[in-house]
C-alpha positions as CSV (number, residue, x, y, z in Angstrom):
1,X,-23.5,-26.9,6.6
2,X,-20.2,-26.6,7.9
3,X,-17.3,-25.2,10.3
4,X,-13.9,-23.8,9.6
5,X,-12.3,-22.8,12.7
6,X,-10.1,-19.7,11.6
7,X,-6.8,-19.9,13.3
8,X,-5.7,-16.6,15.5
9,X,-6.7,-14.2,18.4
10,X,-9.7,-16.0,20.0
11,X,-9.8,-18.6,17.1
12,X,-13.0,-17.5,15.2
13,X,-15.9,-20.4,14.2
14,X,-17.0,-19.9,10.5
15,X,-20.3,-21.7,9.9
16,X,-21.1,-21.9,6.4
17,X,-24.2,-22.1,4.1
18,X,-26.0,-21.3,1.0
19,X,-28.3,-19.1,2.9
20,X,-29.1,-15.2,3.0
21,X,-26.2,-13.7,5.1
22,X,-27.0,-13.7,8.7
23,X,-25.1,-10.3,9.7
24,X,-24.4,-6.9,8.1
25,X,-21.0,-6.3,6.7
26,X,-20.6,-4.3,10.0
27,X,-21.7,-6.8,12.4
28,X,-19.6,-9.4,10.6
29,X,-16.3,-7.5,10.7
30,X,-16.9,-6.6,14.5
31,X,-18.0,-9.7,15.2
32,X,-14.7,-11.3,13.8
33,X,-12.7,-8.1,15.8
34,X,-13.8,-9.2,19.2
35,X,-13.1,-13.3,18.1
36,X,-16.4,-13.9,18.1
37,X,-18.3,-16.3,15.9
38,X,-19.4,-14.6,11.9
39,X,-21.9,-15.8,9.3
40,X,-19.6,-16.2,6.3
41,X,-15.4,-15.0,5.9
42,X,-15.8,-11.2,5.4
43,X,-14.6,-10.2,2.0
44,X,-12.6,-7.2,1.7
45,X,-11.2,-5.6,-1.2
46,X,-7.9,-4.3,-0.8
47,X,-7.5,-1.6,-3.3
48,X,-5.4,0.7,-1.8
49,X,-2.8,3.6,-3.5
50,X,-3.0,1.1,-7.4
51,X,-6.4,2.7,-8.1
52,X,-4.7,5.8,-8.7
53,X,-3.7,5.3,-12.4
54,X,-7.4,4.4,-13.2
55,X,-7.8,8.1,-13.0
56,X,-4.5,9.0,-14.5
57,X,-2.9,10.4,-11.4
58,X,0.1,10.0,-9.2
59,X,-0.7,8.5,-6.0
60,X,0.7,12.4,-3.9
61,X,-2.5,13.9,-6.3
62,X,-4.6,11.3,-5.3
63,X,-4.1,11.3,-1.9
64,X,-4.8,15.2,-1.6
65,X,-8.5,14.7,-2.3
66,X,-10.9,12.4,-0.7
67,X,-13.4,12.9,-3.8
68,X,-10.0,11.6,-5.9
69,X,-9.9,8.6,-3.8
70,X,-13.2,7.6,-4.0
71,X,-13.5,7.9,-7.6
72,X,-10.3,6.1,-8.2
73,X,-11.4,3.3,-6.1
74,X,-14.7,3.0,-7.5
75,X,-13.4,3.1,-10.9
76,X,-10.7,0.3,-10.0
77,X,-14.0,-1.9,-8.4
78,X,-15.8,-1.7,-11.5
79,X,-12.9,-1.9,-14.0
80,X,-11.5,-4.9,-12.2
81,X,-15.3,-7.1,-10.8
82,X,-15.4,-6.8,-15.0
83,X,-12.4,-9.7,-15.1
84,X,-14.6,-12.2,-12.7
């Protein structure tokens, strides 16, 4: 077991283990919003406008649909986690 104390707002305690995760992704995240003390660092893929040419679009096309976005994303996710 041990602590990182993550520099910022509040400063945040981190107390790490090779245990089940403690919180939700939700709790976490909040958690670390209000400076409070998380689990495990939150991971959080930043995917952004690039996952548009995984579904051969322009970013203005993908933009206009939230179905678009969400399939662009999730294709990105599972094209990319293929890499690791």
């Amino acid at each position: 077991m041990f602590t990182i104390n993550i520099q910022g707002g509040n400063g945040v305690n981190y107390t790490g283990c090779k245990l089940k995760d403690q919180m939700t992704p939700n709790e976490r995240m909040g958690a670390l919003m209000q400076g409070k003390d998380i689990d495990r660092i939150p991971c959080v893929p930043m995917i952004g406008n690039t996952a548009a040419q995984y579904i051969g679009l322009s970013v203005s096309e993908m933009l206009k649909s939230p179905q678009l976005i969400a399939e662009a994303q999730m294709r990105q996710m599972a094209l990319e986690s293929q890499k690791f």
